[in-house]
LUMGUKE-761834 format. One record per residue (C-alpha): x, y, z. Coordinates in Angstrom, 3 decimals. Layout:
! LUMGUKE-761834
<x:X; y:Y; z:Z>
...
//
This chain:
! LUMGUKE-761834
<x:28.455; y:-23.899; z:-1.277>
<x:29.221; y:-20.780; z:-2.781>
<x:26.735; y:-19.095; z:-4.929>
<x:28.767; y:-19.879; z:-8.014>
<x:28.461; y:-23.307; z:-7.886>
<x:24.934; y:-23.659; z:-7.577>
<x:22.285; y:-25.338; z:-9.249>
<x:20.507; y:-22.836; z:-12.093>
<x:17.056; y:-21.514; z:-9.807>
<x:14.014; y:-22.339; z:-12.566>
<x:12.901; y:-19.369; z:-14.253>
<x:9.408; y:-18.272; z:-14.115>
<x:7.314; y:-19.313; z:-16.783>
<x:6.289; y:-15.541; z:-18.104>
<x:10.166; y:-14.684; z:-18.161>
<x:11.254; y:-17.643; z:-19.403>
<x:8.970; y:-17.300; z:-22.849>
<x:9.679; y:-13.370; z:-23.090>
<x:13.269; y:-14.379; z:-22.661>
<x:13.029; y:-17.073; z:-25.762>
<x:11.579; y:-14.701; z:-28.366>
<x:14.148; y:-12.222; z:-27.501>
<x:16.503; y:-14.597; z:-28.013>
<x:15.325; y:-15.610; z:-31.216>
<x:14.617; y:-12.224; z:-32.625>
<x:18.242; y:-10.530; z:-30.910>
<x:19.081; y:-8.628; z:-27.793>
<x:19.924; y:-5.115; z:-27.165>
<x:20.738; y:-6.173; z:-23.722>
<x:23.962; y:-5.704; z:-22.136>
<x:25.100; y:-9.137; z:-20.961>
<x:27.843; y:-7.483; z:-18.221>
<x:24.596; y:-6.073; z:-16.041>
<x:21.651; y:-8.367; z:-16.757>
<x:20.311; y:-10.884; z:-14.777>
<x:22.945; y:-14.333; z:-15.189>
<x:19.852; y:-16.645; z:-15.585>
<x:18.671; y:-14.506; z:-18.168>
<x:21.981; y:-13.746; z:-20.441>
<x:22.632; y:-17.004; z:-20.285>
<x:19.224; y:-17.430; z:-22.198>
<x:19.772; y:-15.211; z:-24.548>
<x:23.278; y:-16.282; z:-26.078>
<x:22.642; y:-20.051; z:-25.292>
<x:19.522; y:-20.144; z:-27.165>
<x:20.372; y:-18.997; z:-30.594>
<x:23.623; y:-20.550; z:-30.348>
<x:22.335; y:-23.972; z:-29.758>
<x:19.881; y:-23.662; z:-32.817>
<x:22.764; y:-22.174; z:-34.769>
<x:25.339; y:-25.182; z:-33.917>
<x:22.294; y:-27.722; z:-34.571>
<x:22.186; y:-25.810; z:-38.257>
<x:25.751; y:-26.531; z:-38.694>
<x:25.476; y:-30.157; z:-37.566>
<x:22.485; y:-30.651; z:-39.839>
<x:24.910; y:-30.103; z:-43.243>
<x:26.753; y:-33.633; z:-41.685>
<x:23.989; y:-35.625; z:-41.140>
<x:21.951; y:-34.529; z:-44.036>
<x:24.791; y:-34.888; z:-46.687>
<x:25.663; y:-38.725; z:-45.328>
<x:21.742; y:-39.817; z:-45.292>
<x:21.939; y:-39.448; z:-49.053>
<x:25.135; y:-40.265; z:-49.602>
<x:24.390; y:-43.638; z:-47.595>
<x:21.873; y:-44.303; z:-50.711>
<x:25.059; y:-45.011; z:-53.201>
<x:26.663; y:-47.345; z:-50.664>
<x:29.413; y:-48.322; z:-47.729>
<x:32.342; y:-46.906; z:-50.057>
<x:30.610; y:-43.788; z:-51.044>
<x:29.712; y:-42.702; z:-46.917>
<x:33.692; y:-43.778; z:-46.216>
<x:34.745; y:-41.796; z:-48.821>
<x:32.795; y:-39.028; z:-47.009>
<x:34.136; y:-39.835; z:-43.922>
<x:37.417; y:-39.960; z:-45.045>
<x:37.436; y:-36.283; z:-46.767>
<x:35.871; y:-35.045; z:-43.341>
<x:39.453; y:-36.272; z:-41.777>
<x:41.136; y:-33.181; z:-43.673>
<x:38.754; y:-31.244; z:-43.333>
<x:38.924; y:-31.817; z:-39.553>
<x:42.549; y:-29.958; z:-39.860>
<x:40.243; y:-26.990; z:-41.670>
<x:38.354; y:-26.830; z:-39.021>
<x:40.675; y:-26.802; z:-36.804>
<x:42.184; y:-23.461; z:-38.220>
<x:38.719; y:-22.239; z:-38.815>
<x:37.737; y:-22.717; z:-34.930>
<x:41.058; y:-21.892; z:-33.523>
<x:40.792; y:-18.200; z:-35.357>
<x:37.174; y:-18.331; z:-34.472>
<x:38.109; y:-18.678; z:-30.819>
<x:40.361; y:-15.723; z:-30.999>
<x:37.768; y:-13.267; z:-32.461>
<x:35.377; y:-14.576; z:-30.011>
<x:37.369; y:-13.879; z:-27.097>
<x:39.136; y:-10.851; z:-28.363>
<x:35.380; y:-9.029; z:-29.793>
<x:33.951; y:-10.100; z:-26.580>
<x:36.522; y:-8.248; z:-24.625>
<x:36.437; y:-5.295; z:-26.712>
<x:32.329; y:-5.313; z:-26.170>
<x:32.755; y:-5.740; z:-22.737>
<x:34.991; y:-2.700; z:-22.698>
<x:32.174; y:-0.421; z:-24.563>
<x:35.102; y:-0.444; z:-27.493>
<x:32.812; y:-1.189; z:-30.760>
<x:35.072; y:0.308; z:-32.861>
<x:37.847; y:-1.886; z:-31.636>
<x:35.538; y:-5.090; z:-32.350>
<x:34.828; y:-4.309; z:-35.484>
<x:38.157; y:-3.952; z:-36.724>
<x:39.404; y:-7.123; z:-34.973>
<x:36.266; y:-8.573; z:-37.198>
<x:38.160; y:-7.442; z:-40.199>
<x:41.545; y:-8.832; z:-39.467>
<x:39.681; y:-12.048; z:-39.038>
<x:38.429; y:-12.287; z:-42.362>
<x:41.443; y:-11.107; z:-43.646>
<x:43.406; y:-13.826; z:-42.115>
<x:40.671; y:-16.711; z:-42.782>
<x:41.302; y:-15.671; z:-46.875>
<x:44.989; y:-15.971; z:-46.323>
<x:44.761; y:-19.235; z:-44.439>
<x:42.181; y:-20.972; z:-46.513>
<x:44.385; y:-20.480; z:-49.946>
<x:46.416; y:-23.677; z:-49.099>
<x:43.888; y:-26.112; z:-48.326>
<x:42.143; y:-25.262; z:-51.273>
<x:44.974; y:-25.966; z:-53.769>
<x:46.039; y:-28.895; z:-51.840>
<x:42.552; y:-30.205; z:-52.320>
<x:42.260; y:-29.708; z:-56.105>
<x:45.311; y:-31.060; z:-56.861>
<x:46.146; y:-34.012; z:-55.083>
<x:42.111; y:-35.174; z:-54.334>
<x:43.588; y:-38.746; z:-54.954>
<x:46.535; y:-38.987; z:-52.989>
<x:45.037; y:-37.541; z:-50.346>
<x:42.481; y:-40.470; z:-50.476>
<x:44.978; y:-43.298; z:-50.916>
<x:47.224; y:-42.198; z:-48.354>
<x:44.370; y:-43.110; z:-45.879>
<x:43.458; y:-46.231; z:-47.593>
<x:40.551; y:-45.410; z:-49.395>
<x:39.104; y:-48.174; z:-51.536>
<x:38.782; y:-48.460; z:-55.298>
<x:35.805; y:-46.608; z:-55.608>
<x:36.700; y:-44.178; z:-53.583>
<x:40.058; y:-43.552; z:-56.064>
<x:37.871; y:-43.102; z:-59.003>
<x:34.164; y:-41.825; z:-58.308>
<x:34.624; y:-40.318; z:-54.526>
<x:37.906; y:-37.905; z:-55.347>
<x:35.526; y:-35.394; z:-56.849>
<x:33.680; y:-34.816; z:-53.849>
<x:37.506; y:-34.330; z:-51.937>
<x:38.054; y:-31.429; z:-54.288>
<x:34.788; y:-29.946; z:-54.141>
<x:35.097; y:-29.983; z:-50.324>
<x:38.767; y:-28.335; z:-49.913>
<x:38.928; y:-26.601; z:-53.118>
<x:35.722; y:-24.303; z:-51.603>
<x:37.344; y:-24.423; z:-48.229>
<x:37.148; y:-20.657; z:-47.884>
<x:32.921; y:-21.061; z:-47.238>
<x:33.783; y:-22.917; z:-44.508>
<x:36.486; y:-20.746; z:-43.312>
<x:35.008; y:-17.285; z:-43.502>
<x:31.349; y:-18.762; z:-42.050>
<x:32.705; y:-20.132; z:-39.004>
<x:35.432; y:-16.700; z:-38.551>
<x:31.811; y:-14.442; z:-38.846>
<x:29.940; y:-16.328; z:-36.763>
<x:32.413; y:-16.341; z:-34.239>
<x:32.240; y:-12.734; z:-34.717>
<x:28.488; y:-12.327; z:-33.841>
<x:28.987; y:-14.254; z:-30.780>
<x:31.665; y:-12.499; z:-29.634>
<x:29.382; y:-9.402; z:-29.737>
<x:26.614; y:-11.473; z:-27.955>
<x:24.468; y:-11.079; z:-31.755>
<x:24.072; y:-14.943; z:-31.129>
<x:20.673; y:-14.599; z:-33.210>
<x:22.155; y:-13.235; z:-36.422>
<x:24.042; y:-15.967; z:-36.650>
<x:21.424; y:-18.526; z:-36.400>
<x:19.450; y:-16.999; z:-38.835>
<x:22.760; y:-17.078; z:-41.097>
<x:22.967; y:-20.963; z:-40.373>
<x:19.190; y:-21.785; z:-40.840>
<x:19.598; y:-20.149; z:-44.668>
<x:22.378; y:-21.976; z:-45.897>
<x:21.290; y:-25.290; z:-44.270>
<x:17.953; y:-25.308; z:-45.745>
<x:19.474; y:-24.672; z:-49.338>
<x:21.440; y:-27.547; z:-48.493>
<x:18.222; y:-29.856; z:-47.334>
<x:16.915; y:-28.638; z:-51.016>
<x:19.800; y:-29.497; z:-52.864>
<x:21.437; y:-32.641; z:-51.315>
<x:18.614; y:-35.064; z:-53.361>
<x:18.246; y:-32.749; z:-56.394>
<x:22.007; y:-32.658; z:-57.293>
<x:23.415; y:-36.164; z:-56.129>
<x:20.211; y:-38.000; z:-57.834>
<x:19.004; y:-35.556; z:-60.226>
<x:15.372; y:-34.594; z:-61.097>
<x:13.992; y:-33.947; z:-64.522>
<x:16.676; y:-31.303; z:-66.438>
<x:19.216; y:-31.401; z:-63.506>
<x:21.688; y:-34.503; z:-63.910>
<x:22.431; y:-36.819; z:-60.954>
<x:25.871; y:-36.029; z:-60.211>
<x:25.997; y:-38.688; z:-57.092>
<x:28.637; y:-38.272; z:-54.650>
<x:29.554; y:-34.734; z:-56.116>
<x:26.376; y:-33.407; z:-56.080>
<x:26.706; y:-33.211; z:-52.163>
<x:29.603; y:-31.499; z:-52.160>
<x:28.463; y:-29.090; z:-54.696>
<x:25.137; y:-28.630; z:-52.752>
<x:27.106; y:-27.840; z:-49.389>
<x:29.249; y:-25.543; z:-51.176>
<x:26.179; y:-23.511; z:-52.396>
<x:24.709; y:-23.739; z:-48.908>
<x:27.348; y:-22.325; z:-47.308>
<x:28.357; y:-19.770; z:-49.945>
<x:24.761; y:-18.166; z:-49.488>
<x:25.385; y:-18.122; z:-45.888>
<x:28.932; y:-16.078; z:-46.379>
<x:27.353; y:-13.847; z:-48.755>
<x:24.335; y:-12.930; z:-45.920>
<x:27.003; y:-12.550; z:-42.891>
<x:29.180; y:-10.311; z:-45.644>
<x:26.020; y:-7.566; z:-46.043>
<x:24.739; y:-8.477; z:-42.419>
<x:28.155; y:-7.130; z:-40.512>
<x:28.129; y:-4.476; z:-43.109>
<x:24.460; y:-3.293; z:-42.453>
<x:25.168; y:-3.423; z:-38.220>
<x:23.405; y:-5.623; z:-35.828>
<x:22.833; y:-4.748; z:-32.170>
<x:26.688; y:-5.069; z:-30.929>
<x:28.674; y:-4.602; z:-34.007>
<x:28.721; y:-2.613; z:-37.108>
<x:31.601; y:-2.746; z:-39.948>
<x:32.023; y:0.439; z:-42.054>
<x:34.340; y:2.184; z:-44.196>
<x:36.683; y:3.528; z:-41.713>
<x:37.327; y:-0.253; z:-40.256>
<x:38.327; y:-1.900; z:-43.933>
<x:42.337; y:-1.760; z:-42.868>
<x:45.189; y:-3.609; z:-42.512>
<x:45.847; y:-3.369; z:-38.620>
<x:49.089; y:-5.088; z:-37.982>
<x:48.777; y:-5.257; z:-34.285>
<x:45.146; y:-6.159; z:-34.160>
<x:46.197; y:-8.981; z:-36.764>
<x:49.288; y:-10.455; z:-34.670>
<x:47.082; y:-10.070; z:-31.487>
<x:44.128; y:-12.255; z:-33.228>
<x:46.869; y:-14.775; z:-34.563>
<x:48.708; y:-14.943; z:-31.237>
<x:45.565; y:-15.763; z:-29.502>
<x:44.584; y:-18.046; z:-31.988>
<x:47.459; y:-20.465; z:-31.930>
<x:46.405; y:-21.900; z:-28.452>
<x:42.931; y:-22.123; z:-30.245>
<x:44.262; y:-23.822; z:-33.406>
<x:46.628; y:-25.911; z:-31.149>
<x:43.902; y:-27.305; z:-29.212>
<x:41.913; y:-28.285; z:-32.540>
<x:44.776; y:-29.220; z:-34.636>
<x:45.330; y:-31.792; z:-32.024>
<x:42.385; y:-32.929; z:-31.211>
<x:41.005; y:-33.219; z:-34.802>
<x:43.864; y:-34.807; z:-35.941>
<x:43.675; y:-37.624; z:-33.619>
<x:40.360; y:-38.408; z:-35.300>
<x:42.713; y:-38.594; z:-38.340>
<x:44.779; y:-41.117; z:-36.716>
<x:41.916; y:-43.276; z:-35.579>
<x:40.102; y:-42.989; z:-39.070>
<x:43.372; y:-44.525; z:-40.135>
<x:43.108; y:-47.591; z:-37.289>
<x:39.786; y:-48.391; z:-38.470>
<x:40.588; y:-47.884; z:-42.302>
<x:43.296; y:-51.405; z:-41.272>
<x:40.051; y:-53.012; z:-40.086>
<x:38.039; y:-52.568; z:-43.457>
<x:35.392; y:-49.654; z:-45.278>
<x:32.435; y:-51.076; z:-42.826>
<x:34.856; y:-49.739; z:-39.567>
<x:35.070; y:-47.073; z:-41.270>
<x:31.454; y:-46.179; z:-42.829>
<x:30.211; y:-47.293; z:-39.310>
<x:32.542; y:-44.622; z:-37.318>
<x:31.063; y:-42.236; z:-40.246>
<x:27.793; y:-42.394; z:-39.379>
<x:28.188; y:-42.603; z:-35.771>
<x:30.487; y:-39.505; z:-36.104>
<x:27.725; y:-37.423; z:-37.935>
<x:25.488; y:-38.019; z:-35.109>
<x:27.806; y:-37.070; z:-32.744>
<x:28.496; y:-34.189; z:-34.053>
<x:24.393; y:-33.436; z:-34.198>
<x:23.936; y:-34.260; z:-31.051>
<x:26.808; y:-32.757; z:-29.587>
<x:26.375; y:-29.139; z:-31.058>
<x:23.656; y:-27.631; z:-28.839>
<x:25.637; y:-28.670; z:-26.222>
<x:28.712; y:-26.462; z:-27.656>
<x:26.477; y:-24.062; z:-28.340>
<x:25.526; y:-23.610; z:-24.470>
<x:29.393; y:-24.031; z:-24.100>
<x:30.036; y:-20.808; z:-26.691>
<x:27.747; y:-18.487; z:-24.550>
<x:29.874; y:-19.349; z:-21.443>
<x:32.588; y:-17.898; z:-23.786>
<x:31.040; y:-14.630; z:-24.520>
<x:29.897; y:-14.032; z:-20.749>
<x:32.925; y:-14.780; z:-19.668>
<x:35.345; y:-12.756; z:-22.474>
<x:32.299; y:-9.772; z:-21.745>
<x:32.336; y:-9.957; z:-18.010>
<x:35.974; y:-10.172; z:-17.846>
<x:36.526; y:-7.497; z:-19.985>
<x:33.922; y:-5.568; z:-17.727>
<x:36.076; y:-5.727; z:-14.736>
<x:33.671; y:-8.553; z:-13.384>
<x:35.353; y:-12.393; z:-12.745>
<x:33.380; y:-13.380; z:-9.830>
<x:30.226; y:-12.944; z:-12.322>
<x:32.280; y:-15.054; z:-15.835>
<x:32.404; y:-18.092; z:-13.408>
<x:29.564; y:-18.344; z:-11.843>
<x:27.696; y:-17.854; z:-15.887>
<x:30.190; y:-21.206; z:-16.242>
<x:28.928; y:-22.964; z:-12.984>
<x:25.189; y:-21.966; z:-14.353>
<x:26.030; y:-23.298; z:-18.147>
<x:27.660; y:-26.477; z:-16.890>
<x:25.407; y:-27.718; z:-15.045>
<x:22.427; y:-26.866; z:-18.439>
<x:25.330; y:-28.860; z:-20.104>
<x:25.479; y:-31.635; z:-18.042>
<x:21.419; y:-32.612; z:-17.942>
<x:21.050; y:-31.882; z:-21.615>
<x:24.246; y:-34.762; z:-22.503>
<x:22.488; y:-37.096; z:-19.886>
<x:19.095; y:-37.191; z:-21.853>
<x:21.209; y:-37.653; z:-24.692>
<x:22.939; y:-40.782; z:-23.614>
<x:19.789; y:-42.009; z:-22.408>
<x:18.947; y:-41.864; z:-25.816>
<x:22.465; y:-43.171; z:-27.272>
<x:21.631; y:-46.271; z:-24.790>
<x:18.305; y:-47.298; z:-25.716>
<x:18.670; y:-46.683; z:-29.622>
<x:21.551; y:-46.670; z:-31.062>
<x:21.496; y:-49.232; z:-33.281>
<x:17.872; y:-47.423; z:-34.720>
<x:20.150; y:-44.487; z:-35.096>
<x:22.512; y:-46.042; z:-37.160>
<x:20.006; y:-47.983; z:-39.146>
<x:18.328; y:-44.432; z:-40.434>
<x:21.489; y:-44.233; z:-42.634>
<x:22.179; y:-47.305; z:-43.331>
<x:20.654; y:-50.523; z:-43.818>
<x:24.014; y:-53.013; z:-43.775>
<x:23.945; y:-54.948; z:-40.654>
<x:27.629; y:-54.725; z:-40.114>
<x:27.293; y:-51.146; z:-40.029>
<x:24.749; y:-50.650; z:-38.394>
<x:26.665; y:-52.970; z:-35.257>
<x:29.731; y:-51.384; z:-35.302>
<x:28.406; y:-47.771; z:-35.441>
<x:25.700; y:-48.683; z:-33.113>
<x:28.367; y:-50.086; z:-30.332>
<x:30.338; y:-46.592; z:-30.492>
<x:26.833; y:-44.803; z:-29.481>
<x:26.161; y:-47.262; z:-26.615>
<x:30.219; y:-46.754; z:-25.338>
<x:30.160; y:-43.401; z:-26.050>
<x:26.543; y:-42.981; z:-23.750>
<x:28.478; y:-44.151; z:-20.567>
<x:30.400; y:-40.560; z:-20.452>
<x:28.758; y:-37.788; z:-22.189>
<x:27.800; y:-36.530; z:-18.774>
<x:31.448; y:-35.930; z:-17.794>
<x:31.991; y:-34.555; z:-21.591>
<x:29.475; y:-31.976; z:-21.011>
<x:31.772; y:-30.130; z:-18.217>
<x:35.102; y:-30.809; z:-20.328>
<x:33.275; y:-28.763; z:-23.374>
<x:32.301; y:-25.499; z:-20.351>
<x:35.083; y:-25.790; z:-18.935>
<x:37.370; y:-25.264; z:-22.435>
<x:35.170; y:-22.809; z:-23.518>
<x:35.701; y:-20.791; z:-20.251>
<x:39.329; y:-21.196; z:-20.526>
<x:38.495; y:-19.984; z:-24.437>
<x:36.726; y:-17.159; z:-23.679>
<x:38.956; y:-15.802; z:-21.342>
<x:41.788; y:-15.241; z:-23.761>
<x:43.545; y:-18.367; z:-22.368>
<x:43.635; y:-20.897; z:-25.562>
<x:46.973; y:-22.287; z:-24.327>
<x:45.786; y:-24.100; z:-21.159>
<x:43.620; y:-26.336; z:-23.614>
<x:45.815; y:-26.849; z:-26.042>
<x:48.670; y:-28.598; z:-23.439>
<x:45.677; y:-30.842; z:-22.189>
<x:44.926; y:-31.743; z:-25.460>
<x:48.335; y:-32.689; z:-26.981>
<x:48.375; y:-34.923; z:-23.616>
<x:45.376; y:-36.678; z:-23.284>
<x:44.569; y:-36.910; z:-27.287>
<x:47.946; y:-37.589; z:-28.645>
<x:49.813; y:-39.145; z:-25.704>
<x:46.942; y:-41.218; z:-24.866>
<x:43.728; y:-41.634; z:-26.744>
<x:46.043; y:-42.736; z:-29.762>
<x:48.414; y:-45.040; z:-28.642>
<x:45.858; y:-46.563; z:-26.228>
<x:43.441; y:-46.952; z:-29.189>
<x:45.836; y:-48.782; z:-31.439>
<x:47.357; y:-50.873; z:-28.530>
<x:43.182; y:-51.643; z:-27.896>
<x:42.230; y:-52.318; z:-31.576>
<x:45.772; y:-54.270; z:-32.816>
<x:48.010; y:-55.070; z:-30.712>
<x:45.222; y:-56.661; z:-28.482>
<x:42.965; y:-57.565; z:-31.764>
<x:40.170; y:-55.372; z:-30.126>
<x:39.445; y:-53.990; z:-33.908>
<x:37.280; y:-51.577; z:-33.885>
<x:35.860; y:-51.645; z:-30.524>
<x:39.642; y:-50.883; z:-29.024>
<x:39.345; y:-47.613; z:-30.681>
<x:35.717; y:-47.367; z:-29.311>
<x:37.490; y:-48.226; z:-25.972>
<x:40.046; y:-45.921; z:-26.109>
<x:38.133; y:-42.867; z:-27.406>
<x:36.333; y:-43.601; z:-23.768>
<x:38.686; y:-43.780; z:-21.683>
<x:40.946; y:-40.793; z:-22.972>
<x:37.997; y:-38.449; z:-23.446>
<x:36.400; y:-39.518; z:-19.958>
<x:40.008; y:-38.345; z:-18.104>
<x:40.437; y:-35.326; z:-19.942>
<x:36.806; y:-34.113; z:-18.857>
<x:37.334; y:-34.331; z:-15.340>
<x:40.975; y:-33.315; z:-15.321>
<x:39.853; y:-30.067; z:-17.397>
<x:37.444; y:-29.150; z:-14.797>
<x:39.116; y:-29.341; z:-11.795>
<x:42.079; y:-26.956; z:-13.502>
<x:39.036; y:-24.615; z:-14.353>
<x:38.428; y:-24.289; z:-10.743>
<x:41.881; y:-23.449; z:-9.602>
<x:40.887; y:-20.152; z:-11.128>
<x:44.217; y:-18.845; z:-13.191>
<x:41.964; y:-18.088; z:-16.325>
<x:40.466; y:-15.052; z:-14.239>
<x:43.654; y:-12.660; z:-14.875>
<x:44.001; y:-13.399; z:-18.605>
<x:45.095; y:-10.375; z:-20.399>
<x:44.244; y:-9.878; z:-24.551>
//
């Protein structure tokens, strides 16, 4: 066995606690030259806590909102459908300036990152203008069209325009971020998620149940207090790229239009939107499945969603670092090192989702029940946990093994395995599962299984043929 694919050697206990406070308070270190055990430290750490920030917002905001009711959390869940094609603009650019700022770091080029920062935020403003008038203006349609329920039509459409009407938070805090990882300033943006999501914490019961002077604005007020959240949390990245961190430093002489920076990030970035479009749109499609099977399919999927998604961040955090190594390394001149950082996160990867499904097994209806107390609920979101625990470990790899392909510049590679395995067969098989076969809801369950289950382990073995390793960007 070559030394790449190895198991991760333990790490003393002295270096191992050094290591996590200068993770938590930002490297200097160059990650091209360090030790592997240690960079991988470094940028997984922060990263983790950072994507467990950002997960936080979704499971804080649908714990309240669960208070006002079944039709208020699928109202939720149904606005997080569009914004699922947000994000998948938002992550596709922010896997561009990733890549592209970690290859400029690797190449000592600073000045080259931080104008490739610049075009980012340039192009998140430009892309987030549509959403956003979308979003105010047709809040209701947007909610019919994917069989939202009375309520829903004429309390719940507020929170839809709060949500894509402020779209550009969302935008311009995942572009940054992305930004400071690239750079391997993992830590700054941790500290940006940890502000914004405890002003959300603070504000999610004060504004959607009011408290002496301040109104209770229900649904809305969640929206509203996410919006403030995240606005804070643009505002800090804004003046911390324009102080400097370790890596990266915007000034005067980078605030430019740079046409061929721009088309390179966009270029890039359509494998990387690709990839999301289609995979977050197939949660559109399945939202829409379960909407035919009634508001407790959907409020059930909801919840389980939102813990999902917490659960499943820290692990795309360690999946993010083996990004960075592997855009730095390969921009360094140094492939033989990006994989073997993959090997080292993957395996991390795959015994952090295992405890995880241990826990999905043994407790999911408990889960479920923290957000909800209907028993229908609480059974169908409950049985997507326990199906979903069966092959997290094999989900693990798939989410390196992207990121690897991310990282190197190569967002196309993904984005064909996606349109195959999402659209070609996770969809049709879940609707041929949950209607034609009268599986309901626990077809799509099924499907979401079996789809996501293939794609991991046909994602890894096209990792290991290697072609990634002579991406040019």
């Amino acid at each position: 066995m070559s030394d790449a694919h190895q198991l991760p050697k333990v790490v003393p206990r002295a270096s191992l606690w050094a290591s996590l406070r200068e993770a938590i308070r930002g490297s200097e270190a160059d990650y091209t030259s360090i030790p592997l055990r240690r960079a991988v430290l470094l940028l997984a750490i922060p990263m983790m806590l950072e994507l467990l920030m950002e997960s936080t917002f979704a499971v804080v905001d649908i714990y309240f909102v669960g208070k006002l009711g079944p039709s208020a959390v699928a109202t939720v869940g149904i606005t997080e459908t569009f914004l699922f094609l947000l994000y998948s603009v938002a992550m596709g650019l922010a896997t561009a300036v990733t890549a592209i700022v970690a290859r400029r770091i690797g190449e000592h080029h600073r000045d080259g990152a931080a104008v490739a920062a610049v075009q980012s935020i340039l192009i998140g403003l430009a892309a987030s203008l549509p959403f956003a008038v979308i979003g105010i203006v047709y809040a209701r349609e947007l909610l019919a069209l994917m069989g939202a329920d009375a309520w829903a039509l004429e309390h719940g459409y507020r929170y839809t325009q709060w949500m894509l009407g402020t779209n550009v938070v969302i935008m311009l805090l995942f572009i940054i971020n992305a930004v400071f990882r690239g750079a391997g300033d993992a830590a700054t943006a941790m500290r940006v998620l940890f502000v914004a999501n405890g002003l959300n914490i603070v504000l999610d019961p004060l504004l959607i149940f009011g408290w002496g002077p301040v109104p209770a604005m229900g649904i809305e007020g969640a929206a509203v207090a996410t919006v403030i959240g995240r606005g804070v949390g643009v505002l800090m990245q804004v003046y911390v790229l324009w102080r400097g961190v370790q890596h990266i430093r915007v000034g005067r002489r980078h605030l430019v239009v740079d046409v061929p920076v721009a088309l390179g990030i966009l270029k890039t970035s359509l494998g990387g939107i690709g990839q999301m479009m289609i995979g977050m749109t197939s949660w559109i499609f399945l939202m829409r499945i379960l909407a035919g099977v009634g508001s407790t399919a959907v409020a059930g999927a909801t919840i389980a969603l939102r813990i999902l998604m917490f659960t499943l961040m820290p692990a795309w955090g360690l999946s993010n670092a083996a990004a960075t190594l592997v855009g730095q390394n390969l921009g360094a001149g140094q492939p033989e090192r990006a994989e073997a950082a993959v090997w080292r996160i993957g395996w991390y990867n795959m015994v952090f989702m295992v405890g995880v499904s241990g826990l999905y097994f043994l407790f999911h209806d408990a889960m479920i029940g923290w957000f909800s107390d209907d028993a229908e609920v609480i059974a169908i979101g409950g049985e997507w946990l326990r199906i979903l625990s069966y092959s997290y470990f094999v989900y693990g790899w798939w989410m390196v093994s992207v990121q690897a392909f991310n990282g190197a510049g190569d967002t196309m590679t993904p984005t064909w395995i996606n349109l195959v395995f999402f659209w070609l067969i996770q969809i049709p098989l879940s609707y041929a599962l949950a209607i034609t076969l009268g599986w309901q809801h626990s077809g799509v369950f099924w499907g979401v299984f079996i789809s996501e289950t293939s794609v991991g382990l046909f994602t890894l073995w096209l990792f290991t043929r290697g072609r990634w390793k002579t991406r040019q960007v």
